[in-house]
C-alpha positions in Angstrom: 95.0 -66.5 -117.0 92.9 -69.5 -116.4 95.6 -71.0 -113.7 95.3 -67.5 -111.6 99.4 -66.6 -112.0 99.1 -63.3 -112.7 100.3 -64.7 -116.4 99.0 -65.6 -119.4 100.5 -68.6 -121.8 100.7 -69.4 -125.2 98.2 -72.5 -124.4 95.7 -70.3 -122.2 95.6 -67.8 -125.2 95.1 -70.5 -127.5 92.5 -72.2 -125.2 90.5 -68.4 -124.8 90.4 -67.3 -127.9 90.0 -70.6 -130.1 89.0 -73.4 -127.8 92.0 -75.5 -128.3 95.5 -74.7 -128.9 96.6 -75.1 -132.0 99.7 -75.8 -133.6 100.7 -75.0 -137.1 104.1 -75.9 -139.2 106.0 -73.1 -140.1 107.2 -74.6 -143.5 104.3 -76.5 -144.7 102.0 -74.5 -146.6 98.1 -76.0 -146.7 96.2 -76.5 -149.9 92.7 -75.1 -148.7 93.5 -71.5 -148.7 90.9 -70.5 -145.7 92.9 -73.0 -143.7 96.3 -71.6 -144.9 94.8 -67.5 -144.7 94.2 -69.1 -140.7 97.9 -70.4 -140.3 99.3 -67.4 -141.6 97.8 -65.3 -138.9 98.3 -67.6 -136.3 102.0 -67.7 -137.0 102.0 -64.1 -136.7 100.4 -63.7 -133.6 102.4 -66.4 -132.3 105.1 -64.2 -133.3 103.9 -61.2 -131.9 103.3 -63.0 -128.4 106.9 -64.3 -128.0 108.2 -60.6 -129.3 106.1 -59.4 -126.6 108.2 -61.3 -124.0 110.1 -59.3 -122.5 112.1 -61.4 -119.4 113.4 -65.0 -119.1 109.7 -66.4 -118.2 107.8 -67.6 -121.4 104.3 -66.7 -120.2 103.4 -63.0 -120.7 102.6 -60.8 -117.2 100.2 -58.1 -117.6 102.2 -55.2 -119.4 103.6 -57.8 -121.6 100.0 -58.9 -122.6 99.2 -55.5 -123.4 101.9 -55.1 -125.4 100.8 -58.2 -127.7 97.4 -56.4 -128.0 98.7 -53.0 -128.7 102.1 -53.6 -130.3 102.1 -50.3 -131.9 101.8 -48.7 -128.0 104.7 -50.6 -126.7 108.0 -48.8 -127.3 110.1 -51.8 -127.4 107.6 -53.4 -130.1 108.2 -50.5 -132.4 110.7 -53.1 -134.7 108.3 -55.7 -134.5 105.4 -53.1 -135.9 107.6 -51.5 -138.5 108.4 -55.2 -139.6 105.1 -56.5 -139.8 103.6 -53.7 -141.3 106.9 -54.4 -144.4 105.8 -57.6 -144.6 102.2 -56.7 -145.5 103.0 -54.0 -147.7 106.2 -54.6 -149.5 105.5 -56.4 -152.0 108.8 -55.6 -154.0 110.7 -56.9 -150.7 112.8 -53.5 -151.5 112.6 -52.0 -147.6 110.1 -49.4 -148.7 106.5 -49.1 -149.6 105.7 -46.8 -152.7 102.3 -45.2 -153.4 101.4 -48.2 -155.3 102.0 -50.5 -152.0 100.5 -48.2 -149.7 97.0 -47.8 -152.1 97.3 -52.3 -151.8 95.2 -53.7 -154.6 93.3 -50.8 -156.1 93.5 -51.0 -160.3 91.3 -47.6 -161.5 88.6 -48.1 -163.5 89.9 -47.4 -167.2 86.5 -46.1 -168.0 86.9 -43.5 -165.0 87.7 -40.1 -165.8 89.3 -39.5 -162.6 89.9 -41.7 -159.3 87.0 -41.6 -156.7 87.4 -39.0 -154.1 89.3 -41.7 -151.6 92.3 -42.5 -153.7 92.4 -38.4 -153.9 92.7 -38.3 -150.5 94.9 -41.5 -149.5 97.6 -39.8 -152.5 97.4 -36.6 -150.7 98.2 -38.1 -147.4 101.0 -40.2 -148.7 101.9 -36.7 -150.3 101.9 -34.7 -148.0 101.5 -36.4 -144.5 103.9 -39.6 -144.9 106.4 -38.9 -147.3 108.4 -36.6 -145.6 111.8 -37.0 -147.6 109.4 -36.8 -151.0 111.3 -39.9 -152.9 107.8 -41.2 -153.4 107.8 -44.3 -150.6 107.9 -44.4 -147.2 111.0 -46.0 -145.6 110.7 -47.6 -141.9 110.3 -44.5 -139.8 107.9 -42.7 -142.2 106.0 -45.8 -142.3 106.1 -45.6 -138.7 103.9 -42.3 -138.9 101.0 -44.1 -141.1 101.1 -47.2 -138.9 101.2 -45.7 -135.5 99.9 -42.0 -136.1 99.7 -39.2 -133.7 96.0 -40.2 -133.4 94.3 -37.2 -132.0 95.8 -34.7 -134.1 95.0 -36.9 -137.4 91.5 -37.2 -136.1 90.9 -33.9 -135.7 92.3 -33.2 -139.3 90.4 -35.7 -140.6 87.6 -34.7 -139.0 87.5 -31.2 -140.6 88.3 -32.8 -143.9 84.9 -34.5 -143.7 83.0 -31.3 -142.5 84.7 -29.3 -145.0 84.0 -32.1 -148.0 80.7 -32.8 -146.7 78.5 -30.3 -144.8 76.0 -29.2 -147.5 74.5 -26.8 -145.6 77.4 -25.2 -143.7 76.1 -25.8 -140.0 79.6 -27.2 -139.4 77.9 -30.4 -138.7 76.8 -33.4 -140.2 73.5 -34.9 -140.4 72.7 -38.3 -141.6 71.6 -37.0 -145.0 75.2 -35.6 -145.4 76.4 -38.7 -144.1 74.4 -40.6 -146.9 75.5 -38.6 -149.8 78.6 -39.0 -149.1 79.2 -42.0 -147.5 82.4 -43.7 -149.8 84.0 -40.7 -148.1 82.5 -41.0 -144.5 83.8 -44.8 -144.8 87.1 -44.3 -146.2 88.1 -42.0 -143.4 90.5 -42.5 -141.0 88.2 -40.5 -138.6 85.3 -43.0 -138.6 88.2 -45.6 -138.0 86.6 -47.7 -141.0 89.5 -46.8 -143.6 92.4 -48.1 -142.0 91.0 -51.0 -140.8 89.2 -51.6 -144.7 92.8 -50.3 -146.0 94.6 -52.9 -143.6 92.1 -56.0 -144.8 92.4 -54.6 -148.7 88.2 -54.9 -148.5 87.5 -52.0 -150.4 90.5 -52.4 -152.5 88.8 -55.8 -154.0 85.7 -54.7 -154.0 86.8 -52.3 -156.6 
C-alpha cells in the first residue's frame, strides 16, 4: 500500500513483489518456456487478485488481501480454490481427479518390486481419507478435503503415522537418527509441511 489508502492495487502488488508491474497477454503463448512457466503464474495470480475483490473498488482492502494470500481460508474463494486446484490436476479435463492425477507425474520403477513407502501412503490417503464416495476420484467437494484439510486433526494423524513408522526405539519420539533413516518418509509427510508443497510443485514426482 505504497500510496497509504488502506488499499492495495494490482500495480503496488506488482511494484512490491517484482519491481515493476508487468503485463502479460492472455492468448499469446512465449517460446522460452521459463518465460512462459512465469506468465502462466502471473496470469493466475492476477486471477486470484480480481476473485478476491469483493466490492465495486478494484484495489483490494485488507480482508480482501488476505483472501488473495490465503484463498483456501476465505469462504467465498472456496470456487476459485476448487477451480484452480482442477486446473492443475485434471489432466483428463473430466471434472475429477483419479488416483493417477492426484499421484501427478510419478511412473514406478519397473525394476521395483513394490512402490516406495510414500506412494503407500499417498494411495491410502486417497483411499481412505479423500475418496469418500469410493468411485476412485475425487470430485470438487472431496477435492476440497485434500486441498483445504482440517489441518490440525491431519497433523496430528500424520504425526502419529511418522512415530509409529519411525521411532526405532519406541521412546515415542524422534531423534535425528530416526529422522535420517527414514527421511523419504519424514519429507513426504504432510506433517513436516514438505509433501504437499513437493506434491503441489511435482518435485519429487520428477525426480523419480
Amino acid at each position: 500500500d505504497k500510496d497509504g489508502d488502506g488499499l492495495v492495487s494490482w500495480k503496488e502488488y506488482n511494484i512490491q513483489m517484482y519491481d515493476r508491474v508487468i503485463d502479460f497477454d492472455e492468448n499469446t503463448v512465449l517460446e522460452d518456456q521459463e518465460e512462459e512457466s512465469f506468465r502462466q503464474l502471473h496470469l493466475k495470480e492476477k486471477k486470484r487478485f480480481e476473485k478476491a475483490n469483493r466490492d465495486d473498488v478494484p484495489d483490494l482492502n485488507m480482508d480482501e488481501f488476505v483472501a488473495f494470500e490465503h484463498p483456501e481460508e476465505a469462504e467465498y474463494m472456496t470456487d476459485f480454490v476448487i477451480e484452480e486446484a482442477l486446473e492443475e490436476h485434471d489432466k483428463d479435463g473430466d471434472g475429477f481427479v483419479s488416483l493417477e492425477e492426484f499421484l501427478g507425474d510419478y511412473r514406478r520403477d519397473p525394476t521395483a518390486s513394490e512402490d516406495p513407502e510414500w506412494i503407500v501412503v499417498e494411495k491410502d490417503r486417497f483411499v481412505n481419507d479423500y475418496d469418500k464416495d469410493n468411485d476412485g476420484k475425487l470430485n470438487p467437494q472431496e477435492l476440497l478435503s485434500w486441498i483445504v484439510p482440517n489441518n490440525q486433526g491431519i497433523a496430528q494423524e500424520e504425526a502419529l503415522h511418522l512415530i509409529e513408522e519411525m521411532d526405532l526405539n519406541d521412546d515415542k519420539k524422534l531423534s535425528e537418527e530416526e529422522i535420517l533413516k527414514n527421511q523419504d518418509l519424514f519429507l513426504n509427510s504432510e506433517a513436516t509441511d514438505y509433501g504437499r508443497q513437493l506434491h503441489d510443485e511435482h518435485f519429487y514426482h520428477e525426480e523419480l
